[in-house]
C-alpha positions as CSV (number, residue, x, y, z in Angstrom):
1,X,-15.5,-15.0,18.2
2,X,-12.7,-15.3,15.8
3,X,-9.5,-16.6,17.0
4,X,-6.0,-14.8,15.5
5,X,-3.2,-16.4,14.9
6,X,0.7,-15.4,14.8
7,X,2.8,-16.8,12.0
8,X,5.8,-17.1,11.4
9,X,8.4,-13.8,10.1
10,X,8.9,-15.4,7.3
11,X,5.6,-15.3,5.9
12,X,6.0,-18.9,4.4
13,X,2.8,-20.1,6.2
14,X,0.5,-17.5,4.2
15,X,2.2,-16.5,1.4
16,X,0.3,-19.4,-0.4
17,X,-3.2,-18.6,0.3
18,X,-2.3,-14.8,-0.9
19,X,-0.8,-16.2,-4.4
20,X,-4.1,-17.9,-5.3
21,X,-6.0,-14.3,-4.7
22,X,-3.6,-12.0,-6.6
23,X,-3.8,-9.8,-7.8
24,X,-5.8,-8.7,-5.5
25,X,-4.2,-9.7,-2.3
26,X,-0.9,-7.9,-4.2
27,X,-0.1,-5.3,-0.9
28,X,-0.1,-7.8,1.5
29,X,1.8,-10.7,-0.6
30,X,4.7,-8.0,-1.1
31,X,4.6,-6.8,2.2
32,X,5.0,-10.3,3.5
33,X,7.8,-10.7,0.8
34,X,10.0,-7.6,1.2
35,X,13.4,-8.5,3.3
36,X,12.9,-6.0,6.0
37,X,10.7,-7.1,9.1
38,X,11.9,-5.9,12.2
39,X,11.6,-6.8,15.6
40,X,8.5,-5.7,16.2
41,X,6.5,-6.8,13.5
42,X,3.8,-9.6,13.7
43,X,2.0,-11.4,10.8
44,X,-1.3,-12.6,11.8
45,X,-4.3,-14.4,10.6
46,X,-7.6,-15.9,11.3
47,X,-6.3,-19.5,10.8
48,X,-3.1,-21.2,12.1
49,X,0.0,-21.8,10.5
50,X,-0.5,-25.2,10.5
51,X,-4.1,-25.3,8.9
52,X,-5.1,-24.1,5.1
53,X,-7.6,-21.2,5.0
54,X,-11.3,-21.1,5.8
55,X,-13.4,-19.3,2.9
56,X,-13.3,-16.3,4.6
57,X,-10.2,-15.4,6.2
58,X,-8.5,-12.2,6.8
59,X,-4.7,-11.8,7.1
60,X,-2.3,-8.6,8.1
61,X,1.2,-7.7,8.2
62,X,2.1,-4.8,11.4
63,X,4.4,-3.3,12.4
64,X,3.9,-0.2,14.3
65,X,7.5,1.0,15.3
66,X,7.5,3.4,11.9
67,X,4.7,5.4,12.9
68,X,3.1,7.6,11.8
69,X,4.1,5.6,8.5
70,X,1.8,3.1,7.1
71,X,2.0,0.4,10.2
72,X,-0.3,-2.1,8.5
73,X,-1.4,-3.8,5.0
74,X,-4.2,-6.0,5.3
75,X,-6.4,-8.5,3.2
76,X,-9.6,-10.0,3.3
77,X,-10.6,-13.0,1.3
78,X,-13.9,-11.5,0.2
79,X,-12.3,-8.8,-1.7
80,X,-11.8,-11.3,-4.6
81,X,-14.6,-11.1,-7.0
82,X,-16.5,-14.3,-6.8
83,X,-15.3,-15.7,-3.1
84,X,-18.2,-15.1,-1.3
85,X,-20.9,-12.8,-1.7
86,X,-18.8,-9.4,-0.4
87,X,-16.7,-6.4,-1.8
88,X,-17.0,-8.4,-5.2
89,X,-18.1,-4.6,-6.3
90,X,-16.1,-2.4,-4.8
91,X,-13.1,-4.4,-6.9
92,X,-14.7,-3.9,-10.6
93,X,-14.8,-0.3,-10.3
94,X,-12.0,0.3,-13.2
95,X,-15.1,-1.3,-15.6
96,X,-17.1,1.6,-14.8
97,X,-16.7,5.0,-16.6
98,X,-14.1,7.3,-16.1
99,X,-15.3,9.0,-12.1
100,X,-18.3,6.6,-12.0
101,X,-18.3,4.7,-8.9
102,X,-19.7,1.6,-8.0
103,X,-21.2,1.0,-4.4
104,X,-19.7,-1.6,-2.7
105,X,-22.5,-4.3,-2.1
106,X,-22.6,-5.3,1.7
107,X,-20.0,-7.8,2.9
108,X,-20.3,-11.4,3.8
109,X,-20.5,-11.4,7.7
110,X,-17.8,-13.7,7.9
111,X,-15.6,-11.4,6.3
112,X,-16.4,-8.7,8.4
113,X,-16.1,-10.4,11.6
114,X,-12.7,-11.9,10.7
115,X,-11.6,-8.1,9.5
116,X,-13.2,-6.7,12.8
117,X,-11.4,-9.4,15.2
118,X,-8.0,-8.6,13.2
119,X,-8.4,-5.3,13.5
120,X,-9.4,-5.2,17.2
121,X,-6.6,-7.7,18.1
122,X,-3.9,-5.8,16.5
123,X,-5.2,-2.3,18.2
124,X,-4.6,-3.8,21.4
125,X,-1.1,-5.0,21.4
126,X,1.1,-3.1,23.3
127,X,3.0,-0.3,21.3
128,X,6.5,-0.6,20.9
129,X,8.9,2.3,20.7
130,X,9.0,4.7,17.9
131,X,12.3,3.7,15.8
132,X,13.0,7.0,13.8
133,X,9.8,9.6,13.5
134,X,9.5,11.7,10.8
135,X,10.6,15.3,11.8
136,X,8.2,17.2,9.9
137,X,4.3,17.9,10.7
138,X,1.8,18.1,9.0
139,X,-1.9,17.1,8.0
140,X,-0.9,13.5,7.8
141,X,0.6,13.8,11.1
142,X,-1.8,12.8,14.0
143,X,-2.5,15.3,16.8
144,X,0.1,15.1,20.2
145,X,-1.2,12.2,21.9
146,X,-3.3,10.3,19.7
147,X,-2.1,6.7,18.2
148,X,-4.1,5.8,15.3
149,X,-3.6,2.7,13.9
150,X,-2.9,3.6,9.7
151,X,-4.2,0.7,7.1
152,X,-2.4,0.8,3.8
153,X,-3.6,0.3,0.6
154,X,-7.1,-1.2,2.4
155,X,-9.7,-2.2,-0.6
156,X,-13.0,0.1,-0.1
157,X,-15.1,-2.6,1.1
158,X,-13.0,-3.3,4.0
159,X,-12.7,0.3,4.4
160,X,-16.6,0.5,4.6
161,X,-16.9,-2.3,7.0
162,X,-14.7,-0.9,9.8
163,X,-15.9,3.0,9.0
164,X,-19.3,1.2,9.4
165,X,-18.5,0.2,13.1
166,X,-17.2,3.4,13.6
167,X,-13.4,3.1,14.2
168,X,-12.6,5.3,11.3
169,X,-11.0,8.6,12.8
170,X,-13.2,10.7,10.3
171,X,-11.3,14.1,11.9
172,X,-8.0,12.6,10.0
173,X,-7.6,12.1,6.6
174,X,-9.1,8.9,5.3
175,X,-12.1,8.0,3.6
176,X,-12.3,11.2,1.8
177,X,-9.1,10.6,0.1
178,X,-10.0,7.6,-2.4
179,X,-6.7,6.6,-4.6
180,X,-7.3,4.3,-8.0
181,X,-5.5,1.4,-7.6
182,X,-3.2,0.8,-11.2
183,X,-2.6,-3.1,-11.5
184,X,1.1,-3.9,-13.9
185,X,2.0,-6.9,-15.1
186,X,5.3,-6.5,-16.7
187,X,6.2,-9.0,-19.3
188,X,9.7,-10.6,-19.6
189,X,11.7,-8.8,-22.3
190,X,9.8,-5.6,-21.9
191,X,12.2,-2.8,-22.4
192,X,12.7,0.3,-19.6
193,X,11.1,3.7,-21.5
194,X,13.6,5.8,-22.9
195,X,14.5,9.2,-21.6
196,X,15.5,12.5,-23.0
197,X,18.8,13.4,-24.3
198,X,21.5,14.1,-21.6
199,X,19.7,12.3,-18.7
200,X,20.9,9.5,-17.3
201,X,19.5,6.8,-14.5
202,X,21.0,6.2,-11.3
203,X,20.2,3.4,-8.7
204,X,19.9,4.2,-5.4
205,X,19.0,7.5,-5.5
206,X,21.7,9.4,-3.8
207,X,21.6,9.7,0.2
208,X,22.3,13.3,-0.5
209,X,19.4,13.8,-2.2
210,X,16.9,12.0,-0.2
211,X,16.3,15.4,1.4
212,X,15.2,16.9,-2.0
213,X,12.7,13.8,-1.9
214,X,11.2,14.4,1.7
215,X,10.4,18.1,1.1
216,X,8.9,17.3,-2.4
217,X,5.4,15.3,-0.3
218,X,3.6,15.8,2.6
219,X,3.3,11.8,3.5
220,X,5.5,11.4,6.4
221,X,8.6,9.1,5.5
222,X,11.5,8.8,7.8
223,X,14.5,9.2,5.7
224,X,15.9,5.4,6.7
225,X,12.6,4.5,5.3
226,X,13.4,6.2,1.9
227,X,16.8,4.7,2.0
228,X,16.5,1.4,2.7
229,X,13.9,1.0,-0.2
230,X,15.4,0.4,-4.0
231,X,15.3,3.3,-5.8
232,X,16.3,5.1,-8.9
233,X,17.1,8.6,-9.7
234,X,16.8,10.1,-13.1
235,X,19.9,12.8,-13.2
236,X,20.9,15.4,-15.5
237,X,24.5,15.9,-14.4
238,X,25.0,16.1,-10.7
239,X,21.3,17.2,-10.1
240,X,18.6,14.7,-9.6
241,X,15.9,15.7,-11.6
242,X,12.8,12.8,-10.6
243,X,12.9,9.5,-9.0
244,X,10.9,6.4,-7.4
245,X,10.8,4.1,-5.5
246,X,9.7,0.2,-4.8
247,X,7.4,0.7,-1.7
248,X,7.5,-2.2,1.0
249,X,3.9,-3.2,-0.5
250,X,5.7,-3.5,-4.0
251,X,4.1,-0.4,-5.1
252,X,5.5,2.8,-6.8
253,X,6.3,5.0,-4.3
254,X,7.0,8.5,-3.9
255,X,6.9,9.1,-7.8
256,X,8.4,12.1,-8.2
257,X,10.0,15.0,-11.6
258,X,11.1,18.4,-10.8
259,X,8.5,20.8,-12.9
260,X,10.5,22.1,-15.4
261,X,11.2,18.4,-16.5
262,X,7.5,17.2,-16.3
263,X,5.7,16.3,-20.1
264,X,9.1,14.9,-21.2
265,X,8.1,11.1,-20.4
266,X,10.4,10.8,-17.6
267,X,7.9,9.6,-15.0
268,X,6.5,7.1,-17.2
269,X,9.9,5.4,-17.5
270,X,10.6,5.8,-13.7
271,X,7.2,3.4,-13.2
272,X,8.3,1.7,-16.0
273,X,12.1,1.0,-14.1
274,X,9.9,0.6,-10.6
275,X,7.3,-1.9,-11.7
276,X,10.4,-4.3,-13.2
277,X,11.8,-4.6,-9.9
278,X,8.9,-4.6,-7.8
279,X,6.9,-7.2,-9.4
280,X,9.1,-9.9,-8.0
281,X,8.1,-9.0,-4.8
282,X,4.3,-9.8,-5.7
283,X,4.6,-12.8,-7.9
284,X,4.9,-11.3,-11.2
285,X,2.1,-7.9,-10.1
286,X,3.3,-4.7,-9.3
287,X,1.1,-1.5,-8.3
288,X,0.4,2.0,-7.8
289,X,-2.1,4.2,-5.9
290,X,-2.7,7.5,-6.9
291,X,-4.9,10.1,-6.0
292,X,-8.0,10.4,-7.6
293,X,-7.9,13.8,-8.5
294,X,-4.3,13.7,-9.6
295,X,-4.7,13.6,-13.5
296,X,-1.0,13.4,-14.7
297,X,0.3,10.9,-12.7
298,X,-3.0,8.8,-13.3
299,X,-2.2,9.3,-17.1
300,X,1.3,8.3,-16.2
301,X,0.4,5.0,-15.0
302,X,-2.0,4.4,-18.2
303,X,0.8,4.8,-20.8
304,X,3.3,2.7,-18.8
305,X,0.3,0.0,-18.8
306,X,-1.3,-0.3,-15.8
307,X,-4.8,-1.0,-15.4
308,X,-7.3,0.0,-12.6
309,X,-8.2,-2.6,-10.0
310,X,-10.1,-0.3,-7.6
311,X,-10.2,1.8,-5.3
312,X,-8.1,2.1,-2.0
313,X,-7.8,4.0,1.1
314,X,-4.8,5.2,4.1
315,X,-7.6,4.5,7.2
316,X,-6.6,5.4,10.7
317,X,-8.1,3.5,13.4
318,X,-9.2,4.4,16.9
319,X,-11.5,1.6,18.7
320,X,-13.7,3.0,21.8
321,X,-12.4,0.6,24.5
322,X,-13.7,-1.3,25.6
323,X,-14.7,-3.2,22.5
324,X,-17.2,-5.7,22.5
């Protein structure tokens, strides 16, 4: 059995080992370096602070007082191409043709048993209060009385392994909702797009108009969430006309333009003004996940140069107790 490990809030212990994987350990080494943990967050791994990794390790930031907002960001050493002999495929996919996929090879078993003992240890801490749930309901909203545990940003072999041992909740979104994961490295000196004549940015977005922001996507957000993130607003006037934000996992988040203002390269220089900031977070990287089937802000990520690095997927996960 594989032991798990607490370490520090800082992150200082493990934010090595996830530098020499980027960019593919990018959500996690973000996560880990963002200035808000709270009080009940825990950063674990499958070796000790005191030790240097294994070959195959696994590692996780939780924190499950924001639910049902993403609670969890984990990475696996495996999904680095050339590691070990696992999810080496399922990270090439963006060399394949446009909607070809790859199938994810099977994974090395020590990468699945340290994801698996990660996974089952942090299911079975005891949950702490809800801090500030989203209002709204919706399909993204578990049923009354059901806790699933939602993974971020989790690379599809991963994904596979633990849909594999069957604590995927397949009745909730998840595995059927694949986003392409768009890898920026901005370069120093790059300039911010420009925008249109008579808009102006803003940064924070206004309080006011976090609402606006909320009602625009169905992926639950508290609004202290949305606030406490760095953020900029494109404006014509008084009236915020699209926005962005850095995520917590350094990504761009909650992309949004009004649609009588789409097609007038606005959204590409929001990204472009999000993926400056938020590459400090994961040392020099910054990313996006969008949709699959969402075709403009896919092409939006393309012009303000990003590249693919795979696919991802939100996972909730319910283990049968008790598990052996």
């Amino acid at each position: 059995m594989t032991e798990i490990y607490e370490h520090p809030p800082s992150g200082q212990t493990l934010l090595p080992a996830l530098h020499a994987f980027l960019p593919h350990s990018l959500p996690l080494t973000a996560r880990l370096s963002h200035p808000t943990p709270t009080p009940h967050s825990h950063i674990l791994a499958t070796f000790p602070p005191s030790s240097p990794p294994p070959q195959c390790w696994a590692a996780a930031y939780l924190d499950r007082s924001h639910r049902p907002e993403t609670e969890s960001w984990i990475f696996v050493s495996g999904s680095a191409p050339g590691r070990c002999a696992g999810f080496a495929a399922a990270e090439t996919v963006h060399e394949k043709a446009e909607g070809e996929k790859e199938k994810p090879r099977d994974v090395c078993p020590a990468c699945a048993e340290a994801l698996m003992e990660l996974v089952a240890y942090m299911t079975g801490l005891p949950l702490p209060p809800v801090e500030a749930r989203p209002a709204r309901t919706g399909r993204y909203f578990p049923p009354e009385g059901r806790e699933p545990l939602l993974i971020g940003s989790l690379a599809e072999g991963p994904a596979r392994v633990l849909d594999g041992r069957g604590w995927v909740a397949r009745d909730l979104p998840g595995l059927e909702e694949g986003y392409w994961k768009y890898i920026f490295q901005p370069q120093e000196g790059e300039g911010e797009a420009a925008l249109p004549a008579g808009l102006r940015m803003e940064s924070p977005v206004r309080r006011q108009d976090l609402k606006t922001v909320l009602e625009r996507t169905e992926v639950p957000r508290g609004e202290g969430t949305m606030a406490g993130l760095e953020s900029v607003g494109v404006y014509e006037g008084e009236q915020l006309v699209g926005w962005g934000f850095v995520g917590l996992d350094g990504s761009v988040t909650s992309l949004g333009v009004e649609e009588e203002w789409r097609r007038r390269g606005i959204a590409k220089a929001i990204v472009r003004w999000v993926v400056g900031r938020a590459a400090g977070l994961g040392g020099g990287y910054a990313h996006a996940d969008v949709g699959m089937g969402n075709g403009g802000s896919n092409a939006v990520c393309v012009k303000a140069g990003g590249r693919r690095g795979g696919v991802v997927y939100w996972v909730r996960i319910e283990i049968p107790s008790p598990y052996e």
